[in-house]
N, C-alpha and C positions, 0 to 999 in steps of 0.2 A: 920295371913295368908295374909289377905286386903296386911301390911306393907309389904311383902317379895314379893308379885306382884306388889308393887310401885316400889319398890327396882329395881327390875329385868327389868320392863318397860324403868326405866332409864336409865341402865345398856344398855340393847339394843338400844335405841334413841344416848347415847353417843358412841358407837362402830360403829353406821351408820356415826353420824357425823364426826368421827375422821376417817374413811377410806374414805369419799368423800374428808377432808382433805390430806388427804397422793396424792390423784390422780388427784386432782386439784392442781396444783403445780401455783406458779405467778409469772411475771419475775419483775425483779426491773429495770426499767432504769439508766444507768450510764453515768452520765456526767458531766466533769470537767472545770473550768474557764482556769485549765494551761495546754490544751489541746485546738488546734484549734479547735470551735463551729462547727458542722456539715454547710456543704454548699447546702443541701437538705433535703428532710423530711426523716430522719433517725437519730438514737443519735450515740453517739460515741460508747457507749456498751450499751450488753443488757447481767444482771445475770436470770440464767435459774437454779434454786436449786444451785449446786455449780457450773459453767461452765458458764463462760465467753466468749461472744463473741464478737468480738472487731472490728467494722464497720476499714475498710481501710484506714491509714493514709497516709497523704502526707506531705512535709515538708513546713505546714506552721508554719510560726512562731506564738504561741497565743498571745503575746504583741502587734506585729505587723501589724496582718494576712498578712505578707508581705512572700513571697514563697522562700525560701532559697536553692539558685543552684549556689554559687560560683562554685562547684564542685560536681561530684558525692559521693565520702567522704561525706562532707558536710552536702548535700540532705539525704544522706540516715540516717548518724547521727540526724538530727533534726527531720527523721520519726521514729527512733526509742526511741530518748527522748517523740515525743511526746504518742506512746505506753506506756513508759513508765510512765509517769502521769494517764492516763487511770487506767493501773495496780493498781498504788498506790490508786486509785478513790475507786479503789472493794478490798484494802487491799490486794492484792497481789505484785508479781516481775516479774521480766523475767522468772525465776523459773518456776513459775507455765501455763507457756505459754505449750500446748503441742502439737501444730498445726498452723504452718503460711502458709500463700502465699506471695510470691514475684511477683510483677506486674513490669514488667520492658519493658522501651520503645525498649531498645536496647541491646539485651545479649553481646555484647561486654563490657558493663560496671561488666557484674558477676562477676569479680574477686572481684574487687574493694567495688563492693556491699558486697558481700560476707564475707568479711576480715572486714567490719562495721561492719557488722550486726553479724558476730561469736564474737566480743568483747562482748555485752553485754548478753555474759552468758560463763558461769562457763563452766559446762559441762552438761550433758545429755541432748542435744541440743534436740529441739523440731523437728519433722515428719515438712516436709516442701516441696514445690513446689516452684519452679520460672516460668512464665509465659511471655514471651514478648506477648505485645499488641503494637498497633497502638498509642491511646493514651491516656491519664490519664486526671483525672482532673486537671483544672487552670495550664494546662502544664507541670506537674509536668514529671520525668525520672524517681520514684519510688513511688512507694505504697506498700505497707504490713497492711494486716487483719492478726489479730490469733483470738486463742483459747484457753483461760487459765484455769485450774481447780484448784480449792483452794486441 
């Protein structure tokens, strides 16, 4: 009898600890060399159980940290390559993006934005906002944050 109230005691001690586990959840910081280094105290992602979320890129170059604006094309392509690195950081893709924002200086450039930024994905495009603001960090004419779920 002693034995099956040891049993039991444990039994209860381990059910406590494994549901304080389930509700304390940790996040893991994510960040990558081939993704421009944050320029503030913030990292490039933070994984939250499976849900990814993805501090706002701008297009700098991680080789260079040099800010790449031949063009609008251009700019928005190198912010979304450098998305793109982040993703592959938490082993995901564009794929698994299901929420961005668009930060844009001047909505005359949405089209242009626009038509980048639907190249890299397939289909079932992610829930999404565009936003004109005043202005961006290191000058930049675009930025995008998402939200990726494994």
């Amino acid at each position: 009898m002693k034995q099956f109230f040891r049993i039991f005691y444990l039994i209860i001690i381990l059910q406590v600890f494994l549901s304080n586990c389930k509700t304390t959840s940790m996040k893991t910081v994510i960040n990558t060399p081939n993704a421009p280094a944050p320029i503030g105290p913030y990292n490039q992602a933070v994984m939250h159980g499976n849900t990814l979320y993805i501090s706002g890129a701008i297009a700098l170059d991680p080789a260079t940290n040099n800010m790449i604006q031949t063009d609008i094309e251009a700019e928005t392509k190198q912010v979304m390559k450098n998305l793109g690195e982040i993703l592959k950081a938490a082993g995901m893709d564009y794929s698994n993006i299901v929420k961005s924002t668009i930060f844009v200086t001047d909505l005359a450039n949405f089209a242009k934005i626009n038509a980048v930024y639907g190249s890299f994905f397939k289909d079932n495009y992610p829930a999404r906002e565009t936003v004109q603001v005043t202005a961006l960090p290191k000058g930049a004419n675009v930025e995008i944050s998402a939200i990726a779920v494994k």
